[in-house]
Residue frames as a rotation matrix with the C-alpha (Angstrom) as fourth column:
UNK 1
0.443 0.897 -0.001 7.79
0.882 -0.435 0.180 -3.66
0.161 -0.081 -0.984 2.51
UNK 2
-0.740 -0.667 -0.080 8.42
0.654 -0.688 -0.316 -0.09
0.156 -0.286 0.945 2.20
UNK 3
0.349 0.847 -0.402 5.22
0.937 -0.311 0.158 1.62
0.008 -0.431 -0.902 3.34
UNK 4
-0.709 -0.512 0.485 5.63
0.588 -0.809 0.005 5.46
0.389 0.289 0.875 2.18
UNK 5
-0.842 0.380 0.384 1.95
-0.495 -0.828 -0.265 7.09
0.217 -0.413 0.885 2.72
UNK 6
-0.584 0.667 -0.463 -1.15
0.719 0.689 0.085 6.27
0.376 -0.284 -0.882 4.37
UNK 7
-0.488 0.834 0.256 -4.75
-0.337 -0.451 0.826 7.22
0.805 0.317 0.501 3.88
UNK 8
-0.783 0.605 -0.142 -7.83
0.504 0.484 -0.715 6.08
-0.364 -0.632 -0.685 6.71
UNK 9
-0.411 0.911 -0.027 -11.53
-0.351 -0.131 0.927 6.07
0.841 0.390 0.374 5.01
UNK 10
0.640 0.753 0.154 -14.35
-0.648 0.421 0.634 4.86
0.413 -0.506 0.757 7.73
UNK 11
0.813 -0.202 0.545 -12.99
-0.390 0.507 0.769 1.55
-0.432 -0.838 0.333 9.22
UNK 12
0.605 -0.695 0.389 -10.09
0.792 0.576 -0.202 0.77
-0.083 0.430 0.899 6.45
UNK 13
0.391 -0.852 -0.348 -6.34
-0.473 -0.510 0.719 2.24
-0.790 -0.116 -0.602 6.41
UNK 14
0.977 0.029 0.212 -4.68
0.204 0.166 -0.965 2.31
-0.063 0.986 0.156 2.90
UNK 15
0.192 -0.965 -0.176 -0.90
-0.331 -0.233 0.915 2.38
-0.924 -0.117 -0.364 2.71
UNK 16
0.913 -0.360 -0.193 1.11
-0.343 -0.417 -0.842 2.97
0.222 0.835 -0.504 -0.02
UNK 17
-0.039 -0.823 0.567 4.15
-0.307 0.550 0.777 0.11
-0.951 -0.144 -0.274 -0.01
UNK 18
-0.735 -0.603 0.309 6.51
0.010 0.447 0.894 -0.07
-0.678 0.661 -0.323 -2.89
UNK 19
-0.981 0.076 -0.180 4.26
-0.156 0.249 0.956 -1.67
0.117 0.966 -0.232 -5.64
UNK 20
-0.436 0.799 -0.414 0.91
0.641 0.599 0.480 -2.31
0.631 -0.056 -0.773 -4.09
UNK 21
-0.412 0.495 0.765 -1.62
-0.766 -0.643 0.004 -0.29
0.494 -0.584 0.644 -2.24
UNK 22
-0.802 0.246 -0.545 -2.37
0.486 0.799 -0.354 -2.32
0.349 -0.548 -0.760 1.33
UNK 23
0.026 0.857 0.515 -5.85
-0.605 -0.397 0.690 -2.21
0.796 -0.329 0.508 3.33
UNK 24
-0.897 0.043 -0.440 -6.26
0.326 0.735 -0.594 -2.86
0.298 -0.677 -0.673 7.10
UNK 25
0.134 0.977 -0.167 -9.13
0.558 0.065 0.827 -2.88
0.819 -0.204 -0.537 9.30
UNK 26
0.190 -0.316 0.929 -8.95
-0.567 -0.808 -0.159 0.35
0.801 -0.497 -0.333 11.77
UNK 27
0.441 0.424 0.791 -9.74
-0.675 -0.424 0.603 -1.55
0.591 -0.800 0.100 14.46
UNK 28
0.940 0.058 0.337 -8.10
-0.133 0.970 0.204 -4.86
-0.316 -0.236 0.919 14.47
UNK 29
0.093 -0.896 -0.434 -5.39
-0.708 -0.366 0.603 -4.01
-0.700 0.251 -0.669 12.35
UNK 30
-0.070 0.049 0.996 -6.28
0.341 0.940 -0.022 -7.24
-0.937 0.339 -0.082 10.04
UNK 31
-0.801 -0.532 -0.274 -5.15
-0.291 -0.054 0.955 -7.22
-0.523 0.845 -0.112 6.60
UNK 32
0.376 0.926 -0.042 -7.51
-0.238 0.053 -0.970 -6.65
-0.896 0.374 0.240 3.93
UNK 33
0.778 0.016 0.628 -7.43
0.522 0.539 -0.661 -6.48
-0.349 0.842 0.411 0.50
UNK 34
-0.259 -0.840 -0.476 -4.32
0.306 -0.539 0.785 -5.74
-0.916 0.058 0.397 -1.45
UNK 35
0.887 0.387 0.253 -4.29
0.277 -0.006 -0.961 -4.01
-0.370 0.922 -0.113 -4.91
UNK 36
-0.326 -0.932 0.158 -0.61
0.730 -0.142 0.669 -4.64
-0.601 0.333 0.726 -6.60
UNK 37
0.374 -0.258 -0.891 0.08
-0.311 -0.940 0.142 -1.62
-0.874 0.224 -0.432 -8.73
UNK 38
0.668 -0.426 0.610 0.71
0.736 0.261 -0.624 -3.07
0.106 0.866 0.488 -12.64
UNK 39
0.403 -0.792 0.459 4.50
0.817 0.086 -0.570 -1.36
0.412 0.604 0.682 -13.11
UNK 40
0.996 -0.077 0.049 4.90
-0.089 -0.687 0.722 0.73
-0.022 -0.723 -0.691 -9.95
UNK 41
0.478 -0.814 -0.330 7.86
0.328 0.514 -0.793 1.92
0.815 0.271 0.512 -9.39
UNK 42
-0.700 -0.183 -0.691 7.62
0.686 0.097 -0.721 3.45
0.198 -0.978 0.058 -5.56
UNK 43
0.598 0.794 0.110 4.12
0.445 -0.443 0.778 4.34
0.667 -0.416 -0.618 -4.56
UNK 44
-0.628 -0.556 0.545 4.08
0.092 -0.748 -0.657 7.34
0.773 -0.362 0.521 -2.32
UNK 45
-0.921 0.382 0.078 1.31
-0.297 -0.557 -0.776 9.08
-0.253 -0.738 0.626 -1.26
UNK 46
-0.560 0.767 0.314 -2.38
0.461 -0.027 0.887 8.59
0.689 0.642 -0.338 -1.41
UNK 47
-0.882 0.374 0.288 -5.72
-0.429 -0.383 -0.818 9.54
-0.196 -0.845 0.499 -0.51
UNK 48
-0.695 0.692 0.196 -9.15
0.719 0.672 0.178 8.04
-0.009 0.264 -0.964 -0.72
UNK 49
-0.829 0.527 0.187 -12.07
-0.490 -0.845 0.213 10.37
0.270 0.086 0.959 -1.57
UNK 50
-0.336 0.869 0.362 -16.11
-0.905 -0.192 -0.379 9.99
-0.259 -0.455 0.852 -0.26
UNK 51
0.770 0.397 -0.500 -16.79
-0.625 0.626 -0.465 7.02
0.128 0.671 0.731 -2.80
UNK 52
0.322 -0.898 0.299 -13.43
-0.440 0.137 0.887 5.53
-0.838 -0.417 -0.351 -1.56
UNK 53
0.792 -0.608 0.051 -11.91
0.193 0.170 -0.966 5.78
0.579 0.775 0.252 -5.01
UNK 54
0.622 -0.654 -0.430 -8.36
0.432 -0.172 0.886 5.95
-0.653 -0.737 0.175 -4.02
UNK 55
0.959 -0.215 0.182 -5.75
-0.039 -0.741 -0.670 8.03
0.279 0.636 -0.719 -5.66
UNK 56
0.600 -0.784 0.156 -1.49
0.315 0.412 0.855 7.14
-0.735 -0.464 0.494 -5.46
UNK 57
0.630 -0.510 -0.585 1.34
-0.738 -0.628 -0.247 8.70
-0.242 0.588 -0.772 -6.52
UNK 58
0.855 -0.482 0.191 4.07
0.484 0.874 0.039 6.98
-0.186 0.059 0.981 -8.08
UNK 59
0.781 -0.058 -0.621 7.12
-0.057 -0.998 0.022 9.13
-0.622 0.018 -0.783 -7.97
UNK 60
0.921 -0.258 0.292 9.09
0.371 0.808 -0.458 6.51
-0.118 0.530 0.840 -10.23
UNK 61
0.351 -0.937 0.003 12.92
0.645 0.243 0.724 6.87
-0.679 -0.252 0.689 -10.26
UNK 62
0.151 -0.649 -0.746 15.69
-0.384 -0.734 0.561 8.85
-0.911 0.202 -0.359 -12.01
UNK 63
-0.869 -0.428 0.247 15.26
-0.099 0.641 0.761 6.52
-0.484 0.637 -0.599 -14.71
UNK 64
-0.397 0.895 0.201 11.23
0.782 0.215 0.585 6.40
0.480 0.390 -0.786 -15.00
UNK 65
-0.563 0.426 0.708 8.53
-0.236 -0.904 0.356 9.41
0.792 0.033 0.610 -14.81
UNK 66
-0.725 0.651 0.225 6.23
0.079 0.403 -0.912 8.94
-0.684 -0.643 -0.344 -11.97
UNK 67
-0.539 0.814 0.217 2.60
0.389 0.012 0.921 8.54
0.747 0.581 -0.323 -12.43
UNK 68
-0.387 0.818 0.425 -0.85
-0.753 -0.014 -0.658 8.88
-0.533 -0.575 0.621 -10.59
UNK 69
-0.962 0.066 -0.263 -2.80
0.104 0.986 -0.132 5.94
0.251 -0.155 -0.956 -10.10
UNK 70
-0.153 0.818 0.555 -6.63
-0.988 -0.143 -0.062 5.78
0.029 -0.558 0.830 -9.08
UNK 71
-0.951 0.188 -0.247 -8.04
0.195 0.981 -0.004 2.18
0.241 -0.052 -0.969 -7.81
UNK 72
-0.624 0.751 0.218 -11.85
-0.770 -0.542 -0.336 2.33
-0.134 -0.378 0.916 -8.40
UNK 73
0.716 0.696 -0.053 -14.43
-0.698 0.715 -0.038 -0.63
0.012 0.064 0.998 -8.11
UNK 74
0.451 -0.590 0.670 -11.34
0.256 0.804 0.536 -3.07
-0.855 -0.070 0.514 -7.18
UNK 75
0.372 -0.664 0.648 -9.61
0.869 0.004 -0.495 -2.09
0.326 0.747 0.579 -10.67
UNK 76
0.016 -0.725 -0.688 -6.46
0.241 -0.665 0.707 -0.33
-0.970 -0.178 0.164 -10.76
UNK 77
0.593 -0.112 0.797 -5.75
0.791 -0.106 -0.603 2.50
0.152 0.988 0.026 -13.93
UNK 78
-0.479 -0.792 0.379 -3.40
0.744 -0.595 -0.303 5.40
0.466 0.137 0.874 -14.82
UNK 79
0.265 0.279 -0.923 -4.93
0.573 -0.815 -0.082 8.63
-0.776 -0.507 -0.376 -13.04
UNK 80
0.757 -0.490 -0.432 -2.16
-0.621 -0.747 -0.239 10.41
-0.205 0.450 -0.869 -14.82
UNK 81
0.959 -0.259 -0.118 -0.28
0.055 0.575 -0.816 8.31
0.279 0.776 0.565 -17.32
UNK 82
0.497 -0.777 -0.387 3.86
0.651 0.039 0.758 8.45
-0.574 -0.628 0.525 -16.75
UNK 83
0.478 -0.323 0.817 5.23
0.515 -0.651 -0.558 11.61
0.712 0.687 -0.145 -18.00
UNK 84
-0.367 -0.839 -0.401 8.23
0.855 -0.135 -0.501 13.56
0.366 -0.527 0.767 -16.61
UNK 85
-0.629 0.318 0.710 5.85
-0.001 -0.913 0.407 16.66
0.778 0.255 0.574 -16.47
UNK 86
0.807 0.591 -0.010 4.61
-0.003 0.021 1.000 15.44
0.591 -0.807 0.018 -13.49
UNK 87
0.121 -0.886 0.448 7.72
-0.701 -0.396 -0.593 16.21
0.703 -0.243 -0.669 -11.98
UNK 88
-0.367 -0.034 -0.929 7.71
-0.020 0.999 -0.028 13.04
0.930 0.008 -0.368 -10.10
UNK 89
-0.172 0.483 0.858 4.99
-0.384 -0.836 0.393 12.92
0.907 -0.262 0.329 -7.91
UNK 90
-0.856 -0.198 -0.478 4.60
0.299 0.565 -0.769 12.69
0.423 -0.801 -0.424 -4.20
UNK 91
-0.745 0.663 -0.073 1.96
0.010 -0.098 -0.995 14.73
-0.667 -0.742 0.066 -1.95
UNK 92
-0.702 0.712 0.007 -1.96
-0.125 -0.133 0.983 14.24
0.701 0.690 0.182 -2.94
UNK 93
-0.863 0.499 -0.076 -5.14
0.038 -0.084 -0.996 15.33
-0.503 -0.862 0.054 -1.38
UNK 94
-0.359 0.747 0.560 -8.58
0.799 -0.065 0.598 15.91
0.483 0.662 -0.573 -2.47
UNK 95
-0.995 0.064 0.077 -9.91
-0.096 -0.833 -0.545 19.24
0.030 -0.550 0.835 -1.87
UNK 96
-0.573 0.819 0.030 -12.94
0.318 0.256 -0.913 20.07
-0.755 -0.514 -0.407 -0.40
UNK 97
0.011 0.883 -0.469 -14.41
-0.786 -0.283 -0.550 20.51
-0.618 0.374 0.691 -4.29
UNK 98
0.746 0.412 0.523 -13.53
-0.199 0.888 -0.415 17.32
-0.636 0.205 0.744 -5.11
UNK 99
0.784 -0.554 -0.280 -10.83
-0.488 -0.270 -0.830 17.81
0.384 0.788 -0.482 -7.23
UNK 100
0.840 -0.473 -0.264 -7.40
0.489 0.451 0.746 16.42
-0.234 -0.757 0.611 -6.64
UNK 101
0.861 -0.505 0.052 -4.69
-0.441 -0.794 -0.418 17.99
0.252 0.337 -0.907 -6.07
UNK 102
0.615 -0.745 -0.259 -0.69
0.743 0.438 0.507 16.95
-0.264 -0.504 0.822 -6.17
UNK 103
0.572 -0.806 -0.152 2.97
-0.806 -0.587 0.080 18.28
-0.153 0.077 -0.985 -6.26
UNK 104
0.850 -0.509 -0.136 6.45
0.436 0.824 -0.362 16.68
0.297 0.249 0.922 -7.06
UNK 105
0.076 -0.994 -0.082 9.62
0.981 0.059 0.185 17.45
-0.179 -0.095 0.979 -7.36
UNK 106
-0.345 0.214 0.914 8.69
0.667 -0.629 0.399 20.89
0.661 0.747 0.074 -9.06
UNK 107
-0.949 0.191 -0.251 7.41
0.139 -0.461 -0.877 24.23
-0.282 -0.867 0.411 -7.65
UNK 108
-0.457 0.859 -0.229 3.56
-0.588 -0.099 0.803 23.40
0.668 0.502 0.550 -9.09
UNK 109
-0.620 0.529 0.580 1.00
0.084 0.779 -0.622 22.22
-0.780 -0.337 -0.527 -7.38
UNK 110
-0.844 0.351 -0.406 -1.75
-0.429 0.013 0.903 20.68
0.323 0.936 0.140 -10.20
UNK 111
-0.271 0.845 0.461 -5.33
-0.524 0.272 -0.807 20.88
-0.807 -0.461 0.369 -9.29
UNK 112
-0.846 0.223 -0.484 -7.45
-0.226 0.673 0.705 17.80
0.483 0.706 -0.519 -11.63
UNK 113
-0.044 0.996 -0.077 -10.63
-0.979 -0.028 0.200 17.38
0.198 0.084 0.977 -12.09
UNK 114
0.193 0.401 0.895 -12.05
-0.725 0.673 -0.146 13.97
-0.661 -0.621 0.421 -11.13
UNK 115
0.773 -0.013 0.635 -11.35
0.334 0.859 -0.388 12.28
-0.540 0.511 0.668 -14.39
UNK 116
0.516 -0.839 0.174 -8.27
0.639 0.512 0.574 14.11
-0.570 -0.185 0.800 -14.75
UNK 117
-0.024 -0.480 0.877 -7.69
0.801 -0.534 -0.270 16.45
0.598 0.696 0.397 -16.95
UNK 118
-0.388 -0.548 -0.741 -5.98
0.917 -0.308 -0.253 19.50
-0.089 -0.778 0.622 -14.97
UNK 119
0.459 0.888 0.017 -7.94
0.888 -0.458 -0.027 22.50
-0.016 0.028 -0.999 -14.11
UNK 120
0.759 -0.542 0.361 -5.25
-0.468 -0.839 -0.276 24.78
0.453 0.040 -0.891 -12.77
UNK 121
-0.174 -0.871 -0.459 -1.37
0.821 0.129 -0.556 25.11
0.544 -0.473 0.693 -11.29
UNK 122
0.998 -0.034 0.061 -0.69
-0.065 -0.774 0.630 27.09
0.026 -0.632 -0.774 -8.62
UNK 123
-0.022 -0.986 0.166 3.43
0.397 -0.161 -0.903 27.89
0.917 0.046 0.395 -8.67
UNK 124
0.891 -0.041 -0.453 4.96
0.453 0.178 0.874 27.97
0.045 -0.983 0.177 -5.29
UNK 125
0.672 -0.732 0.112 8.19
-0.733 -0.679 -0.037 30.27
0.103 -0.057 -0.993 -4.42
UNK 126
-0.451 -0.682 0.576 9.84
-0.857 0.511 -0.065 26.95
-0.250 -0.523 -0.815 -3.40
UNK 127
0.440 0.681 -0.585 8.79
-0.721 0.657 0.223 23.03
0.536 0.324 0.780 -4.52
UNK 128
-0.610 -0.022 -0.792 9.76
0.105 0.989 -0.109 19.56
0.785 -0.150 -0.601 -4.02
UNK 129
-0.045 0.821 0.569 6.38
-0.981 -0.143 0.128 19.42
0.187 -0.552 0.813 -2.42
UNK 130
-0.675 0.153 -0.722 5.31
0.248 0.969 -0.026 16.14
0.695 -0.197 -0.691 -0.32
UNK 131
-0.608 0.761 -0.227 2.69
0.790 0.548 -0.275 16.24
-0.085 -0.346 -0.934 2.18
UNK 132
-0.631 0.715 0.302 -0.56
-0.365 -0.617 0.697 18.26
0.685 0.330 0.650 1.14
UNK 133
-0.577 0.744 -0.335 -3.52
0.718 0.267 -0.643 18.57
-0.389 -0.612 -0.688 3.73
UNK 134
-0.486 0.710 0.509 -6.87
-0.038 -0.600 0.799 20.20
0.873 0.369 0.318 1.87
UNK 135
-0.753 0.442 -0.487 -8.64
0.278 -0.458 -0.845 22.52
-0.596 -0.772 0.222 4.34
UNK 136
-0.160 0.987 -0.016 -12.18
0.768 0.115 -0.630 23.86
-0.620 -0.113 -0.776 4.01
UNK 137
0.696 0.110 -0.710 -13.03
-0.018 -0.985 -0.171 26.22
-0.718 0.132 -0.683 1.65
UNK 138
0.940 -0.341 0.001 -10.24
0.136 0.374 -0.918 25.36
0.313 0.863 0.398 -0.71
UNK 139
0.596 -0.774 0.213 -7.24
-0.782 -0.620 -0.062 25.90
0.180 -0.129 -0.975 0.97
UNK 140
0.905 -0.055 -0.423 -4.37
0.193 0.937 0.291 23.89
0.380 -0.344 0.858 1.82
UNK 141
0.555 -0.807 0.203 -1.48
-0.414 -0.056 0.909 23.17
-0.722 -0.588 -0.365 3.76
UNK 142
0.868 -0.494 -0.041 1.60
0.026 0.128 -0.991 22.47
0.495 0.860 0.124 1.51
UNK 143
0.668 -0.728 0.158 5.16
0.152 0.340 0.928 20.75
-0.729 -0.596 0.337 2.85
UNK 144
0.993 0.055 -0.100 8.33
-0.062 -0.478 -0.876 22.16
-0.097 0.877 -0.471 0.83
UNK 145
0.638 -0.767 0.066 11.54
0.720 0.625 0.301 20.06
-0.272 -0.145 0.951 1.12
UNK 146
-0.170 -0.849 0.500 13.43
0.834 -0.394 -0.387 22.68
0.525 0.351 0.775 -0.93
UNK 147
-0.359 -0.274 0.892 12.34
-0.230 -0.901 -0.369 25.74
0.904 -0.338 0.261 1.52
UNK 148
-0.727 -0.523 -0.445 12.25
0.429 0.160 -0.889 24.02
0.536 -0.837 0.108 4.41
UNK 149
-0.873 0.487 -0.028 8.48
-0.384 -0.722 -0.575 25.05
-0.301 -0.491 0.818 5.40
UNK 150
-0.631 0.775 -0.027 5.26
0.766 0.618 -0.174 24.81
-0.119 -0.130 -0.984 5.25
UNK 151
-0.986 0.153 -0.060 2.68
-0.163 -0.851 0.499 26.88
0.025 0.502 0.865 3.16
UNK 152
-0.101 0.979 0.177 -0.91
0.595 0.201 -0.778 27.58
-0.797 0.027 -0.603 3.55
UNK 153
-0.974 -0.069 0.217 -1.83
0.224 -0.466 0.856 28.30
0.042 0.882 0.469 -0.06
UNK 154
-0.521 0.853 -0.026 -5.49
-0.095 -0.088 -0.992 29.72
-0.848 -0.515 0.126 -0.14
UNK 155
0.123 0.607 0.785 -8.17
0.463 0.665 -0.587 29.29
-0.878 0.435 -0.200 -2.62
UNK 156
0.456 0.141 0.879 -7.42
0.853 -0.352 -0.386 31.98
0.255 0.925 -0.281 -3.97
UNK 157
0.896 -0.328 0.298 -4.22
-0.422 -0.428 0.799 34.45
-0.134 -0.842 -0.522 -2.89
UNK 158
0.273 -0.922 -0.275 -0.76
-0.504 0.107 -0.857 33.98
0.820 0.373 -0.435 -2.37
UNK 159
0.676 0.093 -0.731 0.92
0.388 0.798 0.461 31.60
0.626 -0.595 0.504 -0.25
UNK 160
0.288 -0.448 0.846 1.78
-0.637 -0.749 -0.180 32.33
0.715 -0.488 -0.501 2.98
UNK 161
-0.488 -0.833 -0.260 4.61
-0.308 0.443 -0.842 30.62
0.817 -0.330 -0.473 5.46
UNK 162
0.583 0.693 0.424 2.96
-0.384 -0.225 0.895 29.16
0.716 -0.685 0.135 8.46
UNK 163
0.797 -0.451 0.402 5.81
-0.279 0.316 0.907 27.27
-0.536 -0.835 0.126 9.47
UNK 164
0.582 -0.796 -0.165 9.76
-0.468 -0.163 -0.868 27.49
0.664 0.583 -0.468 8.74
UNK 165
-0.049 -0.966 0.255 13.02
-0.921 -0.055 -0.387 25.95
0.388 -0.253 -0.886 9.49
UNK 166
0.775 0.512 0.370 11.67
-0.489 0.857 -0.162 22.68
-0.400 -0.056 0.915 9.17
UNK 167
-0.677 -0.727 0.118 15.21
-0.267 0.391 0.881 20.14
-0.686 0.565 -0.458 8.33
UNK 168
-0.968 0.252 -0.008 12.90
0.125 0.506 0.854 17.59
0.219 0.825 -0.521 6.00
UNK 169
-0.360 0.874 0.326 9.19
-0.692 -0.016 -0.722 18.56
-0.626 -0.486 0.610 6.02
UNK 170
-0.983 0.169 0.068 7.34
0.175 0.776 0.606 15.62
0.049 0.608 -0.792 4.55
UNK 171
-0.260 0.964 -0.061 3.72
0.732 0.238 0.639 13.97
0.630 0.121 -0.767 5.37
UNK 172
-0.930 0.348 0.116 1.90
-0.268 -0.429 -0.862 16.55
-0.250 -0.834 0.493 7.60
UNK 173
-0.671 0.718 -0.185 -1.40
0.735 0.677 -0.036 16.48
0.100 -0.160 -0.982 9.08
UNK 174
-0.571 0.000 0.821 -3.65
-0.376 -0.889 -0.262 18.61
0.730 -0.458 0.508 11.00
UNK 175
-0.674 0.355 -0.647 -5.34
0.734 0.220 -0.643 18.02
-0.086 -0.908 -0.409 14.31
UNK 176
-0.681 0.364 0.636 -8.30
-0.165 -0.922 0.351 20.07
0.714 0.134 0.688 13.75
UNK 177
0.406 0.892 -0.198 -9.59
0.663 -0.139 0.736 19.62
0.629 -0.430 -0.648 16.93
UNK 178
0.333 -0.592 -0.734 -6.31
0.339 -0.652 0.679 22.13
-0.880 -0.474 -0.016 18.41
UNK 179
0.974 0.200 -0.108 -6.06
0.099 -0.800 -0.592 23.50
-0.205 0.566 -0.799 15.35
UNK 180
0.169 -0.962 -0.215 -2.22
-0.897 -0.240 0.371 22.56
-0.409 0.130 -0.903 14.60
């Protein structure tokens, strides 16, 4: 088990391990259902959206493209197919118009429409992007391994540093009841 990112809808917690996307029960912590991953090659990140469709990166290896994944009605399909143009992806969120949005290795972040096909990019001074938190209104919070920070990109606007001198910034969160 390598357990990379994890998602919490209502009472179930989704994790992203290796080849297979696990479900527990919040409260108990009892394994649920699993949904292997047909030719994963190291789930990352996911998230799960109102309808708990679920959405997983695959940032696949130095050898394979990554993908995006969606698991909807118990079946698992390609989000986004494997192509190196996804710069092998890690952070994904859904913003607050539904859309989804990810990053990779690159300095894009690629907003997609629900059935995929990509609406806009937003280009980032800095990339290898990994943990993405959508904020109200369209904004989001944006983690940048290669500059060592953390970027609140608005809906519309340039991104601006909110936090720097970070060694490895990865998953982040927010606590929006203190607002950090």
């Amino acid at each position: 088990a390598d357990p990379l990112g994890m998602a919490i809808r209502g009472n179930t917690i989704y994790v992203a391990d290796t080849a297979t996307v696990r479900t527990f029960d919040r409260a108990s912590g009892k394994p649920g259902i699993a949904y292997p991953v047909p030719g994963a090659v190291r789930l990352n990140d996911l998230t799960v959206d109102a309808q708990g469709i679920v959405y997983v990166t695959d940032s696949g290896n130095d050898d394979m493209p990554g993908a995006i994944f969606r698991i909807k009605d118990g079946k698992v399909d390609a989000f986004a197919a494997r192509d190196p143009a996804l710069e092998r992806p890690n952070g994904i969120a859904i913003m607050s118009d539904g859309n989804i949005v990810h990053g990779g290795r690159g300095v894009n972040l690629v907003v997609r429409s629900p059935d995929g096909k990509i609406v806009r990019e937003i280009t980032l001074p800095f990339g290898r992007i990994d943990g993405i938190v959508a904020l109200p209104g369209g904004a989001l919070l944006v983690a940048s391994q290669d500059g060592h920070l953390v970027y609140r990109v608005p809906a519309t606007g340039k991104p601006v540093v909110v936090a720097s001198d970070i060694p490895i910034p990865a998953a982040i969160g927010l606590d929006t009841k203190r607002n950090r």
